[in-house]
Residue, then its C-alpha position, 0 to 999 in steps of 0.5 A: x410250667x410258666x412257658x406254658x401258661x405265660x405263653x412265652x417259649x420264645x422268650x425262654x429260647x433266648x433266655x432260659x439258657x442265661x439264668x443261674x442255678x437257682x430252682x426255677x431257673x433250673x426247672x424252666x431250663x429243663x423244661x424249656x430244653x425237652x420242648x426244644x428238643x421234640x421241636x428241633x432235635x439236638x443239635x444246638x450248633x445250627x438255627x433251629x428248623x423243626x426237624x425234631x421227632x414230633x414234626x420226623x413222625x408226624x406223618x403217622x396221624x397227619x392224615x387223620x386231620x380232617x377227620x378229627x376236627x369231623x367228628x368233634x363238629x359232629x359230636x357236638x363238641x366244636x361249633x364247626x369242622x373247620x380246623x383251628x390249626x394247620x394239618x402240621x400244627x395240629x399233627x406235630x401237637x398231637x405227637x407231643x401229647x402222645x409222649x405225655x399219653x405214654x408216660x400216663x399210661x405207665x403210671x410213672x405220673x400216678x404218685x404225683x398225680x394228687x400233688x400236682x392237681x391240688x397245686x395247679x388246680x388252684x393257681x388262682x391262689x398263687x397270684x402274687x407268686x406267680x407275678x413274682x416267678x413272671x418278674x423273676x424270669x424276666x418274663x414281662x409284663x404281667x397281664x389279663x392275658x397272661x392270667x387268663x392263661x394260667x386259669x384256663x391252665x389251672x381249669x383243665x388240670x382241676x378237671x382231669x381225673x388221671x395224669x393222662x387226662x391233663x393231657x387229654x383236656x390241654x389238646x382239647x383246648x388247643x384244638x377248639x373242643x370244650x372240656x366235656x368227657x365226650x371231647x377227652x373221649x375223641x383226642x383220646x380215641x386218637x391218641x390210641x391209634x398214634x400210640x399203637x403206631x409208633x409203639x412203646x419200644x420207640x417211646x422208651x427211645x425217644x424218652x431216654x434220647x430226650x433226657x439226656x439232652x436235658x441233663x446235658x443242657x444243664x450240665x455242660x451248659x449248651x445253649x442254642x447258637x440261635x433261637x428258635x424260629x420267629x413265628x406270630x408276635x405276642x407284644x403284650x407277653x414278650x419281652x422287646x428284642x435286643x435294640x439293634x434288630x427292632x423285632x420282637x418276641x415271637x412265639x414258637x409253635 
């Protein structure tokens, strides 16, 4: 999970790609992979536009936006119904936890549930590890900020109560509610409806579309002819650009 508590997808889209056949590279590698294709889709041969399944299906909650962010306000749950994210930014997002929601919902997660809490939950823990796995993937330098992320991380996990509630509480986070049962209760009212919308036959689709774009990656070796788009700058996350640009990491959404 370091792309998602260091933050640093871009850096992975370049970099993930190089690294040899050790665990860790493996796992970011595939991790990075399946987050590349719900963003960008699979081919890899063109600079990456978001034309991957999240941003293609978007539409069936798109309008539900300033429902949301309502409700949360009025709930208590948010200090404002100004949305903290764009109706895409938030749209695609929602998609992308609604593939986690169905996956949860199978109980294919329910044998490692306890595993997984009880090493996430105490990433606080593992600080040296973490330190190391962050120098190791060339992710650099390490931060307050970076581990102010992994705590943040580590906090929702610890409070969930089921697999699909790690991905209720990382999509409260992200769109500005705080982590109380009521806040699970309203992403979780949403997620039902995208659910019930796209249906299971096409989340068995786009699973097994997903995983063997992830097996190939690793097997053949793809890599993307150019990265994924620049968007907002983390200098004190990413690693500088090769010298002959000047530009640096930018993080993708």
């Amino acid at each position: 999970m370091l792309p998602d508590f260091a933050d640093s997808h871009a850096f992975a889209y370049t970099h993930a790609w190089e690294k040899e056949g050790d665990t860790d590279s493996r796992l970011i590698r595939s991790h990075i992979a399946g987050d590349w294709w719900i963003h960008f889709g699979d081919d890899l041969t063109r600079p990456a536009r978001r034309r991957g399944w999240a941003y293609l299906r978007m539409g069936v909650i798109a309008r539900r936006y300033e429902e949301f962010y309502a409700l949360a306000h009025e709930r208590g749950l948010a200090p404002t119904a100004v949305p903290n994210d764009s109706r895409r930014g938030w749209a695609h997002s929602m998609l992308e936890y609604s593939v986690d929601t169905h996956l949860a919902r199978s109980g294919t997660l329910d044998h490692a549930f306890d595993d997984v809490r009880r090493q996430l939950g105490r990433l606080q823990a593992h600080g040296e590890e973490i330190r190391a796995m962050l120098a190791g993937q060339q992710v650099l330098p390490w931060s307050q900020e970076v581990w102010r992320n992994a705590l943040d991380y580590s906090a929702r996990v610890a409070l969930a109560d089921s697999p699909e509630e790690i991905a209720l509480l990382g999509a409260a986070g992200k769109f500005g509610l705080d982590y109380s049962r009521a806040s699970r209760a309203l992403v979780r009212e949403f997620q039902s409806r995208i659910l019930k919308d796209v249906g299971a036959e096409e989340y068995g689709t786009i699973i097994r579309a997903m995983h063997e774009f992830v097996a190939s990656v690793e097997h053949d070796h793809f890599r993307p002819a150019v990265p994924g788009p620049p968007l907002k700058t983390r200098r004190n996350l990413l690693r500088q650009a090769t010298p002959d640009t000047g530009a640096e990491g930018h993080v993708a959404a």
